[in-house]
C-alpha positions as YAML, in Angstrom:
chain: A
units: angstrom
residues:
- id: 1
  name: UNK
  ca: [87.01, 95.51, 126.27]
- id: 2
  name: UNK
  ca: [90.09, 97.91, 126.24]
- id: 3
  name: UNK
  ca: [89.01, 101.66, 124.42]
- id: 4
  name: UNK
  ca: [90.63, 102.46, 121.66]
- id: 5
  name: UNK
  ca: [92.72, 105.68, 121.67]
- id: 6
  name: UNK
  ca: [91.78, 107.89, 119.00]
- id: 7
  name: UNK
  ca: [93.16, 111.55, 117.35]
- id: 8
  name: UNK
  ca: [90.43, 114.45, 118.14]
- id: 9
  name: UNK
  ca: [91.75, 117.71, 117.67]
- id: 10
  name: UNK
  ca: [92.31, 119.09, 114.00]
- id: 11
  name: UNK
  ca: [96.38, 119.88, 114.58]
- id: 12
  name: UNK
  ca: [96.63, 115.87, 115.83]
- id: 13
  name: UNK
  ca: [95.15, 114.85, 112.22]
- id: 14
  name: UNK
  ca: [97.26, 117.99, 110.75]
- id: 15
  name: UNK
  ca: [100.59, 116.14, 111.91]
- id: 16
  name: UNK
  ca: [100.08, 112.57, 110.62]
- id: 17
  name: UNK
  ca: [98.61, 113.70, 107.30]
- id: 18
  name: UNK
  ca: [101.98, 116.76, 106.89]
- id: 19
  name: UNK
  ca: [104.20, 113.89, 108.55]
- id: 20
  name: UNK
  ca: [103.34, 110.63, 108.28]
- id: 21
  name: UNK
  ca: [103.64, 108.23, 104.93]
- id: 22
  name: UNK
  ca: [100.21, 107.52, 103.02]
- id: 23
  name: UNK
  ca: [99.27, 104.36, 101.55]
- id: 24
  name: UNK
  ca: [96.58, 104.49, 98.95]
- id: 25
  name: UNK
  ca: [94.22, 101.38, 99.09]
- id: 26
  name: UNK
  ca: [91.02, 100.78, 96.95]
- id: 27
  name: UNK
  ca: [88.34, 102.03, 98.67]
- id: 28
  name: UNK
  ca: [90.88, 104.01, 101.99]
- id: 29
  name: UNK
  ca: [93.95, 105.52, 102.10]
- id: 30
  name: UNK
  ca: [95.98, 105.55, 105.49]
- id: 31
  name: UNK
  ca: [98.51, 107.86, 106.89]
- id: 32
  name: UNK
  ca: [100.78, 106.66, 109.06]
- id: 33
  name: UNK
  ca: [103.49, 107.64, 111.73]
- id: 34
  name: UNK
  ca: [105.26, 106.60, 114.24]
- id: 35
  name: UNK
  ca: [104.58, 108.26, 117.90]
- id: 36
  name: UNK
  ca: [106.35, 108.42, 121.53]
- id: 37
  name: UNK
  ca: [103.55, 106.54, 123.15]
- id: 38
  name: UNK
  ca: [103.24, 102.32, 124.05]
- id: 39
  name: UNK
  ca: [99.93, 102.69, 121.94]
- id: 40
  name: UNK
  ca: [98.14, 103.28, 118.33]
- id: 41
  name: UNK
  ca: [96.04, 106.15, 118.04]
- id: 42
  name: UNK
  ca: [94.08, 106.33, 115.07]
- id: 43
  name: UNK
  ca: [91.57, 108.86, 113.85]
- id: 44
  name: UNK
  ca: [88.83, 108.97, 111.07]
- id: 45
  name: UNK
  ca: [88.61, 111.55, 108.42]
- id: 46
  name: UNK
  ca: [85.65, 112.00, 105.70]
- id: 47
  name: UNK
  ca: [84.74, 114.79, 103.83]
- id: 48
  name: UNK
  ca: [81.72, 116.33, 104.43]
- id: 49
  name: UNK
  ca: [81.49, 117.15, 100.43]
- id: 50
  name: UNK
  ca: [81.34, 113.40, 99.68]
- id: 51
  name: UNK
  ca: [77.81, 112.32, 100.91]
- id: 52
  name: UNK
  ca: [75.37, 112.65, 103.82]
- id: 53
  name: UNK
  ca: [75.80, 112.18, 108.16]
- id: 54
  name: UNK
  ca: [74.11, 108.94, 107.71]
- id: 55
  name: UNK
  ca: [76.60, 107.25, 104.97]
- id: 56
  name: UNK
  ca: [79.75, 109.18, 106.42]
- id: 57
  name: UNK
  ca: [78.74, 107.84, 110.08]
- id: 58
  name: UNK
  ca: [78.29, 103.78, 108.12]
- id: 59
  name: UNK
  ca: [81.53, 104.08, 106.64]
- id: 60
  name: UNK
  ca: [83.04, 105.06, 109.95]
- id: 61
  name: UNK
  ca: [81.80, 102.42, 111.37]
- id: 62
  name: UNK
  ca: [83.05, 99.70, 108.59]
- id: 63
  name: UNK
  ca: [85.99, 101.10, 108.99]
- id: 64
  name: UNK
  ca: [86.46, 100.84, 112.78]
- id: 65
  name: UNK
  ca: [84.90, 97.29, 113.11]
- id: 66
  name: UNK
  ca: [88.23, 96.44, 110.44]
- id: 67
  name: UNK
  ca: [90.85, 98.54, 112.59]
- id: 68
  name: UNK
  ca: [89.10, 97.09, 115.95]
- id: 69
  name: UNK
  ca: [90.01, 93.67, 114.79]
- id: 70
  name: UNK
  ca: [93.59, 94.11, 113.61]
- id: 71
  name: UNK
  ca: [94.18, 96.29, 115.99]
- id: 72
  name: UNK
  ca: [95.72, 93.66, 118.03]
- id: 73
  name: UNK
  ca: [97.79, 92.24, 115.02]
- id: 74
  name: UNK
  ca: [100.11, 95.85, 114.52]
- id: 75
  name: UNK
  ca: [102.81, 96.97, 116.40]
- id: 76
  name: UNK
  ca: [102.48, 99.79, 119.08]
- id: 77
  name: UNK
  ca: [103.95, 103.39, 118.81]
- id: 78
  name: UNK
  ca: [102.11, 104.62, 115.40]
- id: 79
  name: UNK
  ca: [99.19, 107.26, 114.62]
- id: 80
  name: UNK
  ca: [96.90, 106.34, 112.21]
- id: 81
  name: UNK
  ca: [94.72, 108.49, 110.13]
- id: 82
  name: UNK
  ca: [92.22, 106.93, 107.65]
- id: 83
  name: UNK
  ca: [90.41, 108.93, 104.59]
- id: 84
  name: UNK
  ca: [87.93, 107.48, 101.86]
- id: 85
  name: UNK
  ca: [89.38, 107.52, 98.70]
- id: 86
  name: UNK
  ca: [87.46, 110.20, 96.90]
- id: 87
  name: UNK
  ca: [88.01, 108.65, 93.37]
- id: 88
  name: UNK
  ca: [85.43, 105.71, 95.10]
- id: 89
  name: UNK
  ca: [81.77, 106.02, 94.74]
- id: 90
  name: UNK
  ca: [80.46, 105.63, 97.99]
- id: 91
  name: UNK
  ca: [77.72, 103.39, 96.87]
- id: 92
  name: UNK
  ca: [80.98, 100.70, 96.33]
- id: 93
  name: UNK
  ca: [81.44, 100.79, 99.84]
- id: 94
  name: UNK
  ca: [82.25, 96.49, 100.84]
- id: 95
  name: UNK
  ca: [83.21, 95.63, 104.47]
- id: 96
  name: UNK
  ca: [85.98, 92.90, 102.78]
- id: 97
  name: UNK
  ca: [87.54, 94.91, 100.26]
- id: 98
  name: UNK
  ca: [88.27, 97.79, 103.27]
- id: 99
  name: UNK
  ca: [89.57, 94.73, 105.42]
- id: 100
  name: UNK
  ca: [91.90, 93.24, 102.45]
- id: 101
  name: UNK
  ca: [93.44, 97.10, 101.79]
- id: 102
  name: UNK
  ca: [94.14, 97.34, 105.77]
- id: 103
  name: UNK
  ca: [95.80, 94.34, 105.45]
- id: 104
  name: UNK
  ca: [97.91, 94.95, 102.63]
- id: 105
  name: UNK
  ca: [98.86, 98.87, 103.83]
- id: 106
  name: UNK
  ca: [99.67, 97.90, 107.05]
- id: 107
  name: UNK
  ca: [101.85, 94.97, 105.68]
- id: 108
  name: UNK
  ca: [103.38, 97.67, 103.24]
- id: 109
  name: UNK
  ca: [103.98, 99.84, 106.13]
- id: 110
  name: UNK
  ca: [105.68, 96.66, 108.17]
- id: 111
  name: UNK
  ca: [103.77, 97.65, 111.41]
- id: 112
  name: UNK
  ca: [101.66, 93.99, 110.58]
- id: 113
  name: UNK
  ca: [102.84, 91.26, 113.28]
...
């Protein structure tokens, strides 16, 4: 399995979330913008003032599981940066309804094959 590329350094997520549009789902919201590279690079941010390690580390990983498998759906060239939507009790965290507002966001955006 290819790795995925992902945004570490603070001024990376800086850029996409000055630069890049935002699309506000249920549960996420997503920043997106386009990059000079053949590839997505996408990055994971969650504040530390919403809940514990343990929850912030499950809801990274619901998150990338959904991305993992559209990943090869979107077209190439973009960074992506996705927050929680603070407004969202983390105990209404649902694997679907994160999938269904990737979906729709990146068919907003038009980067959706």
């Amino acid at each position: 399995m290819k790795k995925m590329k992902t945004l570490k350094k603070n001024y990376e997520f800086q850029n996409v979330l000055k630069r890049g549009k935002f699309y506000v789902g249920k549960q996420i919201i997503v920043y997106i913008e386009k990059n000079r590279e053949e590839e997505n690079i996408f990055g994971i941010a969650i504040s530390k003032k919403l809940c514990t390690a343990v929850i912030r580390n499950f809801i990274k990983r619901k998150i990338r599981e959904n991305y993992r498998l559209l990943q090869g759906n979107l077209k190439k060239g973009y960074n992506i940066v996705f927050l929680w939507n603070k407004n969202v009790p983390v105990e209404n965290l649902d694997y679907h309804i994160i999938e269904k507002d990737m979906q729709t966001i990146f068919e907003k955006a038009g980067i959706l094959i």
